[in-house]
TORFI-883777 format. One record per atom (N, C-alpha, C, CB): residue in three letters; x, y, z. Coordinates in steps of 0.2 Angstrom, whole numbers, plus 2048, in hexadecimal, padded with zeros to 3 digits. Glycine has a CB too. Layout:
# residues N
alaXYZ ...
//
This chain:
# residues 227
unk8047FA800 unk800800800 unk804806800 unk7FB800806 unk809806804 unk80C80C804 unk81480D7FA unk81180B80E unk8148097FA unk81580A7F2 unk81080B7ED unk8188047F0 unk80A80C7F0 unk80580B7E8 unk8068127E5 unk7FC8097E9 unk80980F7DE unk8098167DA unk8028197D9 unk80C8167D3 unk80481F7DA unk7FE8237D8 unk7FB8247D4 unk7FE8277D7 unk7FE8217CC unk7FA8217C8 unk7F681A7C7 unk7FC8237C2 unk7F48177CC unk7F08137CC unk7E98167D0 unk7F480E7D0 unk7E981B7D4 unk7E581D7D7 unk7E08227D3 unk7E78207DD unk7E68287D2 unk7E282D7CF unk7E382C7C6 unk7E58347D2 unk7DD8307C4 unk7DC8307BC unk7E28347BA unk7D48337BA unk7E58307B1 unk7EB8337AF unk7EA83A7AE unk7ED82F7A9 unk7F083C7AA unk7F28467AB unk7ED8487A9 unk7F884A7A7 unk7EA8457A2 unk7E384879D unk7DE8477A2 unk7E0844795 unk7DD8447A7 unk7D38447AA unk7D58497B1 unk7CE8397AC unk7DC8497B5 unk7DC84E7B8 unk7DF8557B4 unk7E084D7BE unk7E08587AD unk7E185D7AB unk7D885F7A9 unk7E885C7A5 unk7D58597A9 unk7CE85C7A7 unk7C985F7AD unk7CB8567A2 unk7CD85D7B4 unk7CD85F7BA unk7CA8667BA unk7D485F7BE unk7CD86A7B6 unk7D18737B9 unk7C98767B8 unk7D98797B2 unk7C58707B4 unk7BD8757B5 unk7B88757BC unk7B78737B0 unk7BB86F7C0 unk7B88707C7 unk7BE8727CB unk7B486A7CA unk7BC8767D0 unk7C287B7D4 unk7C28757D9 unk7BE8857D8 unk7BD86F7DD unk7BE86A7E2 unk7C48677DF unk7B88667E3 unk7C48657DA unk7C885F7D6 unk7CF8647D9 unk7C585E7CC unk7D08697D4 unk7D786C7D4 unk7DA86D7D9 unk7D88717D1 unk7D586E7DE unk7D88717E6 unk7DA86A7E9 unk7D18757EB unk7D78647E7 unk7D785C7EA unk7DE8597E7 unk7D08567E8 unk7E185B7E1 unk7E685A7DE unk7EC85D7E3 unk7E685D7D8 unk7EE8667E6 unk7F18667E5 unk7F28647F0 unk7F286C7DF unk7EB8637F0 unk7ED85E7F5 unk7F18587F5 unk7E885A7F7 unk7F08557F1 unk7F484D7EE unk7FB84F7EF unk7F284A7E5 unk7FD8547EC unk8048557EA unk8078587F1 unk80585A7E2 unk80385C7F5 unk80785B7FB unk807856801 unk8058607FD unk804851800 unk80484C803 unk8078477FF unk7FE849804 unk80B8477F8 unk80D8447F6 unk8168427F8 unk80A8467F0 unk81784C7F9 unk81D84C7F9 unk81F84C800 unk81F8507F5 unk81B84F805 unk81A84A80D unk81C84280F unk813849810 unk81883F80B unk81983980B unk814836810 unk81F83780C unk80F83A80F unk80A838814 unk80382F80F unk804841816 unk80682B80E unk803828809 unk7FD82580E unk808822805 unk7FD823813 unk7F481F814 unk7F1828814 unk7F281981E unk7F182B814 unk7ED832814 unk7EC83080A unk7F283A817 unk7F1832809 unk7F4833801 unk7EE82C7FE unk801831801 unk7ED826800 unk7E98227FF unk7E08227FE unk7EB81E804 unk7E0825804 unk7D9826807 unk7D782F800 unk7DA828813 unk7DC832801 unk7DB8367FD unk7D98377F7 unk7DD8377FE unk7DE8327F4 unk7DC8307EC unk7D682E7EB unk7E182A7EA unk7D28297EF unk7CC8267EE unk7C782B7F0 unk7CB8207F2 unk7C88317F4 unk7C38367F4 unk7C383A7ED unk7C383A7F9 unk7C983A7EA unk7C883F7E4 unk7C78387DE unk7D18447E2 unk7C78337DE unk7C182F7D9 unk7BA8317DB unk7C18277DA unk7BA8307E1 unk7B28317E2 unk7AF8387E0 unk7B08307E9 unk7B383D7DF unk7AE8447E1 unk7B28437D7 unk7B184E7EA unk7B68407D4 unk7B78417CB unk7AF83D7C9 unk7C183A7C7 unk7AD8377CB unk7A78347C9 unk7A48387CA unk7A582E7CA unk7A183E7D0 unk79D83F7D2 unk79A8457CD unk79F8407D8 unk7A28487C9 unk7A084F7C7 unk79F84C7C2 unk7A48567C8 unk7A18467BE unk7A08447B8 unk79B8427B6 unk7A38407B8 unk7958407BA unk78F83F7B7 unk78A8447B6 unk78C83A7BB unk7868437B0 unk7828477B0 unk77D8497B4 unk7828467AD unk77C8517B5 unk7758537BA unk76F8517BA unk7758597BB unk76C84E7BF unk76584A7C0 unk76184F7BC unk7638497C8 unk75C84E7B7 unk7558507B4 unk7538517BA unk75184C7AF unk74F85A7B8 unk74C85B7BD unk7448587BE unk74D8607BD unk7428577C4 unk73D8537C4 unk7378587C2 unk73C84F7CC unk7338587C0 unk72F85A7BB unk7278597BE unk7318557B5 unk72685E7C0 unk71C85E7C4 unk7178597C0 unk7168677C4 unk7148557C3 unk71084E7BF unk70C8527BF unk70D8477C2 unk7098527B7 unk7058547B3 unk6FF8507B4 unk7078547AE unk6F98547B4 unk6F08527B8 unk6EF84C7B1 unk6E785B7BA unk6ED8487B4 unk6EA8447AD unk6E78467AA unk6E783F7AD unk6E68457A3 unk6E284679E unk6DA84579F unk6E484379A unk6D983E7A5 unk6D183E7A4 unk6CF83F7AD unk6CD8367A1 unk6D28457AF unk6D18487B6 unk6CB8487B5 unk6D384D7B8 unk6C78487B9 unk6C08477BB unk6C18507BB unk6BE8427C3 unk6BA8537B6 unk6BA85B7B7 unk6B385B7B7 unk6BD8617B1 unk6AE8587B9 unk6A68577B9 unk6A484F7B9 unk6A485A7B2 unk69D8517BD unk69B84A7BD unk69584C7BA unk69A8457C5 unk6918447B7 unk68C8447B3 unk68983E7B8 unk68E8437AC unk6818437B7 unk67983E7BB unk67783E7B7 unk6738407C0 unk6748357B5 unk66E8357B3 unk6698317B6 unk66E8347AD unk6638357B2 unk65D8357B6 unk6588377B2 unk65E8387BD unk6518337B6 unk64C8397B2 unk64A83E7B6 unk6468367AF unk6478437B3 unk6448497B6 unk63E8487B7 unk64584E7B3 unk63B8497C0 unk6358477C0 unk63484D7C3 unk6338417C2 unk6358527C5 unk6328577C7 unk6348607C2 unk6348577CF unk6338637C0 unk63686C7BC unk6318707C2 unk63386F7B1 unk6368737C7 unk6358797C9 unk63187E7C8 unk63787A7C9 unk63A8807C1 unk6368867C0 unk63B8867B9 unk63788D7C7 unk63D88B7B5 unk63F88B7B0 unk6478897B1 unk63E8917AD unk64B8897B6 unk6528867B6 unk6548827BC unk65888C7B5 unk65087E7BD unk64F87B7C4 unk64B8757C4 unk64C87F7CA unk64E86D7C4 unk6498697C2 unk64C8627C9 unk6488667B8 unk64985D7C8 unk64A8577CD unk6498507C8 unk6458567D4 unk65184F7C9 unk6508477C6 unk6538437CB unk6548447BF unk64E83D7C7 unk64F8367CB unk6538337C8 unk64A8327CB unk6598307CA unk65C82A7C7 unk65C8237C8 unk66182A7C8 unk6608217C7 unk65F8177C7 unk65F8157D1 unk66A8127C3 unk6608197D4 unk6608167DC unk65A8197DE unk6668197E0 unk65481C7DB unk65081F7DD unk6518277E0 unk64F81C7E0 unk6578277E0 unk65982D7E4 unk6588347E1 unk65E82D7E6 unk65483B7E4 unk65183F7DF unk6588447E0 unk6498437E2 unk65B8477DC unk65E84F7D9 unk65C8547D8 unk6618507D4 unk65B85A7DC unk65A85F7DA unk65E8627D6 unk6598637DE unk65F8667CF unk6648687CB unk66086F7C9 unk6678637C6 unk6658737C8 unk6658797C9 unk66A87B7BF unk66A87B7D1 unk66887C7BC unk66887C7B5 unk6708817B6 unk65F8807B2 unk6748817B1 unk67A8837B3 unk6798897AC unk68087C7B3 unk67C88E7AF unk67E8957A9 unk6778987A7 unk6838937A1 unk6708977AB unk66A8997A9 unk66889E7B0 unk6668927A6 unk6638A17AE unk6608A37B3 unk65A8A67AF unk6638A87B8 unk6538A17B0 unk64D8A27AF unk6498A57B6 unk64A89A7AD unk6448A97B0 unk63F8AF7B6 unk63C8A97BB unk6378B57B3 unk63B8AD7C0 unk6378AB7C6 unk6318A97C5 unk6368AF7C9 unk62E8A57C8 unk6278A27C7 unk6228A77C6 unk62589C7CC unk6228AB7CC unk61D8B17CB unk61E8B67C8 unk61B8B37CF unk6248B67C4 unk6288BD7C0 unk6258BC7B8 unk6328BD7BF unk6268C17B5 unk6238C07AD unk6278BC7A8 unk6218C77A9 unk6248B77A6 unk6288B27A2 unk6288AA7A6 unk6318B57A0 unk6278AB7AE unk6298A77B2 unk62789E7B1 unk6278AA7B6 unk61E89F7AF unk61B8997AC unk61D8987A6 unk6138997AB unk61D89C7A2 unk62189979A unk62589779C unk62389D796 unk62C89879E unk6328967A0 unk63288F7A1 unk6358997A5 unk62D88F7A8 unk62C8877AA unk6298837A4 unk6278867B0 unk6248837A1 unk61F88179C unk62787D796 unk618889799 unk629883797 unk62F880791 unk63387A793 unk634885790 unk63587C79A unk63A87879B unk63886F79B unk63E87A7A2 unk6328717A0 unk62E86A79E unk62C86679A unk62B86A79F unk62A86A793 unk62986978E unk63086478B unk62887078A unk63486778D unk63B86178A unk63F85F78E unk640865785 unk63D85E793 unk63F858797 unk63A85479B unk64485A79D unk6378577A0 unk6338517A5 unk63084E7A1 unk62F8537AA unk6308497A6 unk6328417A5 unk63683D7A1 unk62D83E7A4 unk63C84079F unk64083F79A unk64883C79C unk640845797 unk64B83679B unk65283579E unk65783B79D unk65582E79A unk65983D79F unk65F84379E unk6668407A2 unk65D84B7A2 unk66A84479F unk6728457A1 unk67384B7A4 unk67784579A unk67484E7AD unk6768517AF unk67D8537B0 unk6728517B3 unk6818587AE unk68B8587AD unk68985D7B2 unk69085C7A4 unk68D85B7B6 unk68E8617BB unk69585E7C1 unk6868637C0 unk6958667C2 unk69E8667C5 unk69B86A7CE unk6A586F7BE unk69686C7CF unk6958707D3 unk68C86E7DA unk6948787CE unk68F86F7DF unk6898707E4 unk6878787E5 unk68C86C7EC unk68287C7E5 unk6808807E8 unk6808817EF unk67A8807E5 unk67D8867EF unk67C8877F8 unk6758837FB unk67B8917FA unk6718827F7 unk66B8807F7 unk6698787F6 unk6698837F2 unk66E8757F4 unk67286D7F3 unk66E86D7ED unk6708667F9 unk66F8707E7 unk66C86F7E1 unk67286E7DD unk6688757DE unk6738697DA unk6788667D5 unk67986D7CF unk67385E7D0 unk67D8717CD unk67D8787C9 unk6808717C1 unk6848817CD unk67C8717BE unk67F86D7B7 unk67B86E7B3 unk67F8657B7 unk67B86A7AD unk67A86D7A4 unk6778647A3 unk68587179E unk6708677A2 unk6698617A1 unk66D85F799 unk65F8667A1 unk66F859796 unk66E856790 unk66A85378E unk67385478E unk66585478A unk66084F786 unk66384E780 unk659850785 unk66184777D unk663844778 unk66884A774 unk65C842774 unk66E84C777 unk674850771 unk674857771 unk67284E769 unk66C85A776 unk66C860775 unk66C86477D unk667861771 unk66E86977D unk67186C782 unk66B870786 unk678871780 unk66686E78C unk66186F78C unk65E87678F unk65F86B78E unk66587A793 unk66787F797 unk665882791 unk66E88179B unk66A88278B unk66B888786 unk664886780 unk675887781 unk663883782 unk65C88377E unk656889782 unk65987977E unk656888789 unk65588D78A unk652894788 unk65888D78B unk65989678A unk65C89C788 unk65989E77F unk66589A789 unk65B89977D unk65B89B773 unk65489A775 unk66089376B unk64E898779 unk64789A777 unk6438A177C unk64289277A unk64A8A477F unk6468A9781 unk6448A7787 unk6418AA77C unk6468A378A unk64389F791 unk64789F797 unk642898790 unk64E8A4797 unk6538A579D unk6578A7799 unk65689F7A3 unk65B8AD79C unk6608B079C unk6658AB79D unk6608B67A0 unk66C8AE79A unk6738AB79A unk6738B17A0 unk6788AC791 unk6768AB7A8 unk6778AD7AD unk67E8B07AD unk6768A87B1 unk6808B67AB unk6878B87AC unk68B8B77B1 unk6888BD7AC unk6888B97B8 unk68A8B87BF unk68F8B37C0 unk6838B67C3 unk68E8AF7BC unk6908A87BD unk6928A57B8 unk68A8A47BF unk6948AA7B0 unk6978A57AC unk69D8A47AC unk6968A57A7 unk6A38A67B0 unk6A78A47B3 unk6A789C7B2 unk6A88A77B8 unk6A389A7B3 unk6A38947B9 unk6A088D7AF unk69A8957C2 unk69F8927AB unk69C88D7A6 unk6A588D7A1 unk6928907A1 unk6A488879D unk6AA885799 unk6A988D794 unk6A787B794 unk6AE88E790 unk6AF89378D unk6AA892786 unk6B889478B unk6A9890783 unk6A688C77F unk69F88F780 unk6A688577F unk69C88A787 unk69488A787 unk69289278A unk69188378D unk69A89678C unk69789D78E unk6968A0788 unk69C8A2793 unk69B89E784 unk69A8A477D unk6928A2778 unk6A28A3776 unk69189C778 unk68B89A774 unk68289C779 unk68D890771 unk68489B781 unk68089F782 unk67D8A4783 unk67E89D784 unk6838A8783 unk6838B2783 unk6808B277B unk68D8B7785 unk6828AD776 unk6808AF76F unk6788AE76E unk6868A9769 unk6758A7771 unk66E8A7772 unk66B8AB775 unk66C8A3774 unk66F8AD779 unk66B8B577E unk6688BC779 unk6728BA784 unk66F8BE778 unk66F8C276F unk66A8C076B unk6758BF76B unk6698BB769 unk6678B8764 unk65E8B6767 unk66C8B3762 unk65D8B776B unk6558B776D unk6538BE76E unk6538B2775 unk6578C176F unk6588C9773 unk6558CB76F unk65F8CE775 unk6598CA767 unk6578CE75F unk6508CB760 unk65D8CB757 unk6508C475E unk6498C175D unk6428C5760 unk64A8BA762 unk6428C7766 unk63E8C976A unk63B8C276C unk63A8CE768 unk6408BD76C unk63B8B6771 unk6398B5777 unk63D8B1770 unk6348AE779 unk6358B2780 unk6358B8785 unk6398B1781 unk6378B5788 unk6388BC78D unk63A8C378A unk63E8BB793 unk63D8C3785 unk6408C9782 unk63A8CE77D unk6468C677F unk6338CB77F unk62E8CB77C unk62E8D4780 unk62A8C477E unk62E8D5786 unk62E8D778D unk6328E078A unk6348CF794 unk6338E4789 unk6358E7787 unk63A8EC78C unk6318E9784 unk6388E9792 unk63D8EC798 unk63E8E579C unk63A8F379D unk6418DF79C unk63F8D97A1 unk6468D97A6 unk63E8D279C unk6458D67AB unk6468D87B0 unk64B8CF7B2 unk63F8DC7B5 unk6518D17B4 unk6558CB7B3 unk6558C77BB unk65E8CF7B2 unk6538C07BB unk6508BE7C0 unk6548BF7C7 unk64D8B87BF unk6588C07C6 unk6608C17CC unk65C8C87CF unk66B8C37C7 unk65A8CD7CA unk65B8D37CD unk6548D27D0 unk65D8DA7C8 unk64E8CF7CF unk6488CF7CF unk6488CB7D6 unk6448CC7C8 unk64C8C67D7 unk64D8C47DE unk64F8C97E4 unk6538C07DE unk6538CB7E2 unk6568D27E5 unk6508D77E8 unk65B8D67DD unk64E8D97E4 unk6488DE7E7 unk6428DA7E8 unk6468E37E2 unk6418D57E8 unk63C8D07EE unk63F8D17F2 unk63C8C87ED unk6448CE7F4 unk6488CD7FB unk6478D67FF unk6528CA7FA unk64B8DA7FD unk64A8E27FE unk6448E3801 unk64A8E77F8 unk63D8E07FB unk6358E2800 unk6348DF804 unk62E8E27FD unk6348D8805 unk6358D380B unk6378D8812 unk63B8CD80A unk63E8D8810 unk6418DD816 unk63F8E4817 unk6478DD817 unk63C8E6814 unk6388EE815 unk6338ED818 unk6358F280F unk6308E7816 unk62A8E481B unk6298E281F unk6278E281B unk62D8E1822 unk62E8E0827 unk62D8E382D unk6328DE827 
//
């Protein structure tokens, strides 16, 4: 041990002259050479094998950085009821029944039909019922209310039943809240809104009609005046 030449330990003159780009390396060399000429060899020994270890070390290449897992493709972003509808409220509020018997209130999503006792209010309903109750539907929805009404978007056979609505004149495109609809079904149901507005269908029949959000609003106001 104490004879073992050095150039058994450390890497020949080309892999320590390729040293000089890490400053550890060059500084661990010029260790070597003063322990060399001391004659301190079990140091001189132990030391060689630490400057292999820290040559492999700077030699390999740097770990890829770990990279944030990306949400699967078929994340759950809505669930779907079906069921049939055996009770309509009112124009954006109905109850279905599904396969366990169990009733769903749902709350029609990006609509807001008048009030039962407001003008348009029976029409509204009359409609909605007209094309669903007693009918199997597909309820998509992402959201509970404060009210425990399922907030989702009714599908019969292909067609979107909220926005059918709307395109008859039978509820306003709920702004309040379109945040909350897909970019898509907000633009095409602000375009049915428009587009009944011109019409004069429905509700828009009404030459000043009164948006059922605000029409809540001042109910509540005389309630508490009267109070």
């Amino acid at each position: 041990m104490v004879g073992l030449d050095a150039a058994r330990v450390l890497p020949d003159a080309a892999a320590l002259a390729s040293m000089r780009a890490f400053p550890m390396l060059r500084d661990s060399l010029i260790m070597w050479r003063s322990m060399k000429r001391t004659k301190q060899f079990p140091r001189l020994i132990s030391f060689a094998a630490g400057i292999l270890l820290l040559s492999s070390a700077c030699s390999r290449p740097p770990a890829p950085a770990r990279q944030p897992s990306a949400r699967p493709a078929d994340a759950p972003g809505s669930q779907t009821l079906t069921g049939r509808v055996v009770r309509v409220a009112d124009g954006d509020t109905v109850t279905v029944l599904d396969s366990s018997n169990t009733q769903h209130r749902v709350r029609l999503e990006g609509i807001d039909a008048p009030e039962s006792h407001q003008a348009f209010g029976t029409q509204s309903k009359k409609s909605l019922s007209e094309m669903v109750f007693g009918k199997d539907v597909n309820v998509v929805y992402q959201k509970t209310d404060q009210y425990g009404r399922l907030v989702g978007k009714i599908e019969l056979e292909g067609k979107d039943i909220n926005l059918e609505q709307v395109k008859f004149g039978m509820a306003w495109h709920y702004k309040d809240y379109q945040r909350e609809q897909a970019p898509e079904d907000r633009e095409s149901y602000a375009k049915a809104e428009d587009e009944a507005r011109a019409a004069r269908r429905g509700l828009w029949q009404d030459p000043d009609p009164v948006e059922p959000s605000v029409f809540r609003k001042e109910e509540k106001r005389e309630r508490q005046e009267a109070k």
